[in-house]
N, C-alpha and C positions, 0 to 999 in steps of 0.2 A: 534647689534645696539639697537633692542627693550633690551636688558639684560640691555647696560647700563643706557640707559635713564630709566628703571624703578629702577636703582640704582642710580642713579641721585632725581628721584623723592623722594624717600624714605628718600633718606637723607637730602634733603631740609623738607620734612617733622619734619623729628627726629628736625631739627634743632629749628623750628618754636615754634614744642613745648618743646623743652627746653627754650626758651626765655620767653614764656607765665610762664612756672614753676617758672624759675627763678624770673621773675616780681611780678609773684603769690608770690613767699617766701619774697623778698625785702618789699609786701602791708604789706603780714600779720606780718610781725618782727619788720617793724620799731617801734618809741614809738609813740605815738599818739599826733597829731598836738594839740597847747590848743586851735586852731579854731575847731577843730573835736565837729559836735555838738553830743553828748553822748545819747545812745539806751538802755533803761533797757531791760531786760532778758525776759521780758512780753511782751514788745510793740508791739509785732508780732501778739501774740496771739487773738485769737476772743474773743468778747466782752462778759461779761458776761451777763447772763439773769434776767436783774434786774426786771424785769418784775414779775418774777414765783415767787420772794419772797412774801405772801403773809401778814406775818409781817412787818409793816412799818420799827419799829427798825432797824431790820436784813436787810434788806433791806439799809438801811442808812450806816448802819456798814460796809458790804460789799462794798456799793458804794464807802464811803470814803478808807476802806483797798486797793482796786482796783489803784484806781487816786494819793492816798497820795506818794508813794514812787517813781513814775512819779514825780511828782510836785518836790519833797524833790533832783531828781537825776538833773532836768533842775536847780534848786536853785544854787545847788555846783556847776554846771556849769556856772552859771552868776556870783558865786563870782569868781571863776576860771579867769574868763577874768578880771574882775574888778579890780581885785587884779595884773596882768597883766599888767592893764591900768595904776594902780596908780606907777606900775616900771617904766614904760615912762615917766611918771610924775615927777619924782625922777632923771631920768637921763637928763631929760632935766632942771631941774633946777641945778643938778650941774653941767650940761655944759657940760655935758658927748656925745650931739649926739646919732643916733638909727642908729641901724645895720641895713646891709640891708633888714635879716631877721624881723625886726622892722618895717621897713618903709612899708613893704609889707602886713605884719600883721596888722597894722594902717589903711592900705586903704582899707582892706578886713572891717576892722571895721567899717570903714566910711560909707560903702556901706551899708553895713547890717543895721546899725542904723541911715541911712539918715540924715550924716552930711558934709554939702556942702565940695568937694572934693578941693576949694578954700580957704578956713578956712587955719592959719597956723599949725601947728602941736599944737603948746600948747594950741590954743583953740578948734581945733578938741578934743584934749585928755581930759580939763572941759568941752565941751556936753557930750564927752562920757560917764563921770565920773557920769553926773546925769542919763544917759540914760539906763549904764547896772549897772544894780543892780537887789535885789530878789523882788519876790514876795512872801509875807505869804501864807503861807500853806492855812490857815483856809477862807482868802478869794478867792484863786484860786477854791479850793474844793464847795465852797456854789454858786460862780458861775459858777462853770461846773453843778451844782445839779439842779441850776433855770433854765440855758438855754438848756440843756438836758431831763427835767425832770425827773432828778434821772436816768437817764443812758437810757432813754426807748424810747428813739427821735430814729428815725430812723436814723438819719444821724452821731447819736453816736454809733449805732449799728451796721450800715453798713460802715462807714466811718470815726470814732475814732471822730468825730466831738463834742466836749463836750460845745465849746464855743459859737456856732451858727457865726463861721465866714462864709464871704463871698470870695468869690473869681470871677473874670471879663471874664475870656476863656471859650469863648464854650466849656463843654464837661469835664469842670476842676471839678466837683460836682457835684451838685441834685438841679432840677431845683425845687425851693419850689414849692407848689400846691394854695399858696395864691398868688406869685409872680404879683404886679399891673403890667396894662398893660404899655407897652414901655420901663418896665427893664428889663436889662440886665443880674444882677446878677443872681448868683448859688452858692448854700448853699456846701462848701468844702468839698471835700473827700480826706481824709491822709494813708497814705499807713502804718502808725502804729501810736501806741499811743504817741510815745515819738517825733517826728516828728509835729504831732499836737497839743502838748504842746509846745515845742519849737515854732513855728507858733504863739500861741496866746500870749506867754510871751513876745516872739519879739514885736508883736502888740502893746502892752499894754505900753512897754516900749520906744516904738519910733515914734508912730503917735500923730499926733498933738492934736487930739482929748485929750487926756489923759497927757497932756502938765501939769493939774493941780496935777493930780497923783505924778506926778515927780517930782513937787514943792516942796508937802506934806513931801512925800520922802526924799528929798533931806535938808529939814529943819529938818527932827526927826535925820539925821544924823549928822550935824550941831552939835547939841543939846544933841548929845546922849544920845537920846531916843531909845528906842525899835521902829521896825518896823511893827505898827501892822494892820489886817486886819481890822478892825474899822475904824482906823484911814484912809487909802487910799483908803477904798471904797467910799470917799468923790469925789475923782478925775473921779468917771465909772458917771459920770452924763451924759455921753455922749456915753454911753454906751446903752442905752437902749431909744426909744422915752418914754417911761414914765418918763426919769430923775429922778427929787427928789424923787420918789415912788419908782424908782428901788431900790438904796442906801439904801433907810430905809427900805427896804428889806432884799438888802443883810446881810445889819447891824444886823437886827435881824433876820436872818439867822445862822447867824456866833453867834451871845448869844447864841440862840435854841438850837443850834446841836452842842453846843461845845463836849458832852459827847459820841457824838458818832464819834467825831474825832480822841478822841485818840487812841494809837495803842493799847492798850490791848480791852477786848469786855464788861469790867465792865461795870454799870451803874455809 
Protein backbone atom coordinates (compact mmCIF):
# COMPACT_ATOMS: atom_id res chain seq x y z
CA UNK A 1 0.00 0.00 0.00
CA UNK A 2 2.88 2.65 1.22
CA UNK A 3 4.81 1.15 -2.31
CA UNK A 4 2.06 2.34 -4.20
CA UNK A 5 1.09 5.53 -3.04
CA UNK A 6 4.72 6.60 -3.10
CA UNK A 7 4.43 5.44 -6.79
CA UNK A 8 1.59 7.31 -7.18
CA UNK A 9 3.13 10.37 -5.73
CA UNK A 10 6.20 10.25 -7.87
CA UNK A 11 4.44 10.21 -10.83
CA UNK A 12 2.02 12.94 -10.13
CA UNK A 13 5.23 14.67 -9.54
CA UNK A 14 7.17 13.70 -12.81
CA UNK A 15 4.02 14.87 -14.17
CA UNK A 16 3.69 18.48 -12.82
CA UNK A 17 7.02 18.90 -13.90
CA UNK A 18 6.81 18.07 -17.30
CA UNK A 19 4.01 20.55 -17.62
CA UNK A 20 6.09 23.53 -16.10
CA UNK A 21 9.02 22.29 -18.72
CA UNK A 22 6.75 22.24 -21.30
CA UNK A 23 5.14 25.75 -20.60
CA UNK A 24 8.75 26.71 -19.82
CA UNK A 25 9.67 25.59 -23.72
CA UNK A 26 6.20 27.08 -25.26
CA UNK A 27 7.52 30.92 -23.10
CA UNK A 28 10.84 30.87 -24.39
CA UNK A 29 10.07 29.56 -28.33
CA UNK A 30 7.29 31.59 -29.02
CA UNK A 31 8.14 34.88 -31.26
CA UNK A 32 7.73 37.77 -29.35
CA UNK A 33 4.42 39.77 -28.88
CA UNK A 34 5.02 43.63 -30.63
CA UNK A 35 3.30 44.45 -27.04
CA UNK A 36 6.37 42.76 -25.44
CA UNK A 37 8.11 45.86 -23.90
CA UNK A 38 12.06 45.11 -24.95
CA UNK A 39 15.23 44.59 -22.32
CA UNK A 40 18.71 45.50 -23.37
CA UNK A 41 21.61 43.13 -22.47
CA UNK A 42 22.69 45.81 -19.76
CA UNK A 43 19.43 46.75 -18.06
CA UNK A 44 20.11 44.30 -15.32
CA UNK A 45 23.40 45.37 -14.58
CA UNK A 46 24.45 47.84 -11.60
CA UNK A 47 24.86 51.31 -12.26
CA UNK A 48 27.94 52.65 -13.15
CA UNK A 49 30.16 54.77 -10.79
CA UNK A 50 29.85 58.02 -12.49
CA UNK A 51 31.02 59.55 -9.51
CA UNK A 52 34.74 58.15 -9.47
CA UNK A 53 35.25 59.79 -12.90
CA UNK A 54 37.21 62.48 -11.96
CA UNK A 55 37.28 64.06 -15.61
CA UNK A 56 34.28 65.85 -16.38
CA UNK A 57 34.46 64.88 -20.09
CA UNK A 58 34.99 61.22 -19.47
CA UNK A 59 32.65 61.37 -17.17
CA UNK A 60 30.05 62.78 -19.80
CA UNK A 61 31.10 60.33 -22.47
CA UNK A 62 30.57 57.38 -20.21
CA UNK A 63 27.30 58.71 -19.08
CA UNK A 64 25.85 59.27 -22.35
CA UNK A 65 27.68 55.58 -23.73
CA UNK A 66 25.68 53.99 -20.76
CA UNK A 67 21.86 55.50 -21.32
CA UNK A 68 22.31 56.11 -25.27
CA UNK A 69 21.63 52.44 -26.60
CA UNK A 70 18.72 52.20 -23.77
CA UNK A 71 17.02 55.20 -25.23
CA UNK A 72 18.01 54.28 -29.16
CA UNK A 73 16.42 50.31 -28.10
CA UNK A 74 12.91 51.94 -26.26
CA UNK A 75 12.83 54.32 -29.82
CA UNK A 76 12.65 51.24 -32.23
CA UNK A 77 10.23 49.92 -29.87
CA UNK A 78 7.76 52.95 -30.13
CA UNK A 79 8.29 53.11 -33.86
CA UNK A 80 7.49 49.25 -33.71
CA UNK A 81 4.03 49.90 -32.42
CA UNK A 82 3.52 52.96 -34.37
CA UNK A 83 4.13 51.56 -37.32
CA UNK A 84 1.59 48.92 -36.03
CA UNK A 85 -0.92 51.61 -35.32
CA UNK A 86 -0.74 53.22 -38.60
CA UNK A 87 -1.66 49.05 -40.18
CA UNK A 88 -5.09 49.63 -38.16
CA UNK A 89 -5.15 52.72 -39.74
CA UNK A 90 -4.99 51.26 -43.19
CA UNK A 91 -7.28 48.62 -42.53
CA UNK A 92 -9.86 50.36 -41.23
CA UNK A 93 -9.96 52.72 -43.98
CA UNK A 94 -10.13 50.19 -46.42
CA UNK A 95 -12.89 48.71 -44.64
CA UNK A 96 -11.00 45.74 -44.02
CA UNK A 97 -12.23 45.38 -39.98
CA UNK A 98 -9.37 44.09 -36.99
CA UNK A 99 -8.84 40.68 -35.93
CA UNK A 100 -9.54 39.67 -32.91
CA UNK A 101 -5.93 39.69 -32.36
CA UNK A 102 -6.28 43.49 -33.18
CA UNK A 103 -8.93 44.35 -31.28
CA UNK A 104 -7.17 42.99 -28.12
CA UNK A 105 -3.91 44.67 -29.14
CA UNK A 106 -5.93 48.03 -29.49
CA UNK A 107 -7.32 47.84 -25.96
CA UNK A 108 -3.92 46.91 -24.43
CA UNK A 109 -2.91 50.20 -26.31
CA UNK A 110 -5.69 52.27 -25.03
CA UNK A 111 -4.88 51.31 -21.62
CA UNK A 112 -1.44 51.97 -21.69
CA UNK A 113 -1.52 55.46 -23.37
CA UNK A 114 -4.80 56.55 -21.66
CA UNK A 115 -7.34 56.74 -24.33
CA UNK A 116 -10.85 56.64 -23.21
CA UNK A 117 -11.85 52.88 -23.78
CA UNK A 118 -15.28 54.70 -25.25
CA UNK A 119 -13.68 56.44 -28.19
CA UNK A 120 -14.55 54.56 -31.41
CA UNK A 121 -11.75 52.62 -32.89
CA UNK A 122 -10.69 55.19 -35.61
CA UNK A 123 -10.37 57.85 -33.20
CA UNK A 124 -8.68 55.72 -30.40
CA UNK A 125 -6.06 54.73 -33.44
CA UNK A 126 -5.60 59.23 -34.32
CA UNK A 127 -4.64 59.77 -30.35
CA UNK A 128 -2.70 56.93 -30.69
CA UNK A 129 -1.14 57.94 -33.65
CA UNK A 130 -0.02 61.40 -31.82
CA UNK A 131 0.71 59.69 -28.63
CA UNK A 132 3.44 56.79 -29.56
CA UNK A 133 6.01 58.04 -31.26
CA UNK A 134 10.14 58.53 -30.51
CA UNK A 135 11.69 60.51 -28.43
CA UNK A 136 15.39 62.14 -29.53
CA UNK A 137 18.13 60.63 -28.24
CA UNK A 138 19.89 63.85 -27.48
CA UNK A 139 17.00 65.21 -25.40
CA UNK A 140 16.12 62.10 -23.44
CA UNK A 141 20.11 61.88 -22.53
CA UNK A 142 20.53 65.88 -21.27
CA UNK A 143 17.37 65.14 -19.27
CA UNK A 144 18.31 61.99 -17.45
CA UNK A 145 21.89 64.06 -17.07
CA UNK A 146 19.87 67.21 -15.21
CA UNK A 147 17.57 65.20 -13.09
CA UNK A 148 20.11 62.59 -12.11
CA UNK A 149 22.96 64.67 -11.94
CA UNK A 150 25.10 62.87 -14.27
CA UNK A 151 24.11 59.49 -12.98
CA UNK A 152 25.30 60.22 -9.26
CA UNK A 153 21.54 60.72 -7.70
CA UNK A 154 21.05 58.17 -5.48
CA UNK A 155 17.90 56.96 -6.78
CA UNK A 156 19.84 56.48 -10.32
CA UNK A 157 22.22 54.49 -8.57
CA UNK A 158 20.15 52.51 -6.38
CA UNK A 159 17.05 52.46 -8.49
CA UNK A 160 17.82 53.08 -12.31
CA UNK A 161 15.83 56.23 -11.60
CA UNK A 162 17.44 58.86 -14.34
CA UNK A 163 14.25 60.91 -14.69
CA UNK A 164 13.28 61.97 -11.07
CA UNK A 165 9.81 60.17 -11.56
CA UNK A 166 7.32 59.91 -8.86
CA UNK A 167 5.31 57.25 -7.99
CA UNK A 168 1.82 57.20 -5.27
CA UNK A 169 2.28 53.40 -3.15
CA UNK A 170 3.73 53.21 0.03
CA UNK A 171 6.89 51.45 -0.34
CA UNK A 172 6.89 51.71 -4.38
CA UNK A 173 10.52 53.96 -4.09
CA UNK A 174 12.56 56.38 -1.79
CA UNK A 175 10.94 58.52 0.11
CA UNK A 176 12.86 62.01 -0.93
CA UNK A 177 14.46 63.63 2.28
CA UNK A 178 13.16 67.10 1.13
CA UNK A 179 9.51 65.59 0.86
CA UNK A 180 7.04 68.85 2.14
CA UNK A 181 4.83 67.89 4.82
CA UNK A 182 1.36 66.14 3.98
CA UNK A 183 2.89 64.39 0.73
CA UNK A 184 2.60 61.50 -0.27
CA UNK A 185 4.77 60.80 -2.95
CA UNK A 186 8.09 58.65 -3.35
CA UNK A 187 10.90 59.13 -5.66
CA UNK A 188 10.64 55.39 -8.05
CA UNK A 189 12.66 52.49 -7.82
CA UNK A 190 12.86 50.26 -11.29
CA UNK A 191 13.94 46.82 -11.19
CA UNK A 192 16.32 47.70 -14.33
CA UNK A 193 17.30 50.27 -16.65
CA UNK A 194 15.32 49.48 -19.64
CA UNK A 195 12.00 49.28 -17.58
CA UNK A 196 12.70 52.72 -16.39
CA UNK A 197 13.08 54.20 -19.51
CA UNK A 198 10.20 52.56 -20.85
CA UNK A 199 8.26 54.35 -17.55
CA UNK A 200 9.44 57.63 -18.47
CA UNK A 201 8.95 57.61 -22.26
CA UNK A 202 5.45 56.27 -21.63
CA UNK A 203 5.10 59.41 -19.30
CA UNK A 204 6.23 61.82 -21.52
CA UNK A 205 4.10 60.51 -24.23
CA UNK A 206 0.70 60.16 -22.63
CA UNK A 207 0.14 62.61 -19.58
CA UNK A 208 -1.59 65.55 -20.08
CA UNK A 209 1.15 67.59 -18.79
CA UNK A 210 3.21 67.26 -22.11
CA UNK A 211 -0.10 67.38 -24.25
CA UNK A 212 2.19 70.41 -25.85
CA UNK A 213 5.19 68.05 -26.52
CA UNK A 214 2.76 66.05 -28.75
CA UNK A 215 1.56 69.01 -30.70
CA UNK A 216 5.15 70.01 -31.38
CA UNK A 217 5.60 66.38 -32.46
CA UNK A 218 3.00 65.85 -34.22
CA UNK A 219 3.24 69.06 -36.59
CA UNK A 220 7.12 68.42 -37.49
CA UNK A 221 5.56 65.25 -38.70
CA UNK A 222 2.99 66.86 -40.53
CA UNK A 223 5.50 68.85 -42.17
CA UNK A 224 8.27 66.53 -42.53
CA UNK A 225 10.51 67.83 -40.42
CA UNK A 226 13.10 66.14 -38.38
CA UNK A 227 12.34 65.27 -35.03
CA UNK A 228 14.42 67.17 -32.87
CA UNK A 229 15.44 67.49 -29.26
CA UNK A 230 15.31 71.50 -29.39
CA UNK A 231 12.60 71.59 -30.81
CA UNK A 232 10.24 69.37 -28.22
CA UNK A 233 11.99 70.33 -25.23
CA UNK A 234 9.54 73.38 -25.65
CA UNK A 235 6.72 70.97 -24.48
CA UNK A 236 8.75 69.73 -20.68
CA UNK A 237 7.66 73.34 -19.40
CA UNK A 238 5.85 71.24 -17.14
CA UNK A 239 8.19 69.38 -16.38
CA UNK A 240 10.09 71.08 -13.97
CA UNK A 241 8.52 73.98 -11.30
CA UNK A 242 11.09 76.24 -12.89
CA UNK A 243 9.34 75.94 -16.36
CA UNK A 244 10.88 78.42 -18.92
CA UNK A 245 14.36 78.01 -17.13
CA UNK A 246 14.27 74.38 -17.26
CA UNK A 247 13.74 74.27 -21.29
CA UNK A 248 16.47 76.90 -21.80
CA UNK A 249 18.35 74.59 -19.96
CA UNK A 250 17.76 71.73 -21.37
CA UNK A 251 18.08 73.51 -24.76
CA UNK A 252 21.48 74.34 -24.01
CA UNK A 253 22.24 71.35 -22.70
CA UNK A 254 21.67 69.57 -25.72
CA UNK A 255 24.16 72.57 -27.95
CA UNK A 256 26.80 71.93 -24.95
CA UNK A 257 27.14 68.21 -24.98
CA UNK A 258 26.38 67.54 -28.37
CA UNK A 259 30.16 66.13 -28.70
CA UNK A 260 29.95 64.03 -26.20
CA UNK A 261 26.96 62.35 -27.46
CA UNK A 262 28.29 60.75 -30.17
CA UNK A 263 29.12 57.08 -30.22
CA UNK A 264 32.67 57.35 -31.04
CA UNK A 265 34.96 59.18 -27.81
CA UNK A 266 36.39 62.04 -30.37
CA UNK A 267 36.25 65.49 -29.56
Amino acid sequence: MHKRETTKIVLVTVGILAVIVINAWILSSREPDILDVPETEQASEPVPDFASYDDVNERKRAFFSYLRPEVEKQNEYLLSLRHYIQTLQRKQTAGEGLSEDDEKRLAWLRKEYKVNPDVSADTAISRLLARVDILPVELVLVQAANESAWGTSRFAQEGYNFFGLWCFREGCGFVPQRRSSGADHEVAKFDNLSRATYTYMRNINRHKAYSDLRTIRSRMRVNQLPVTGQALAEGLINYSQRGAAYVEELQAMIQFNKRFMKNDSAD
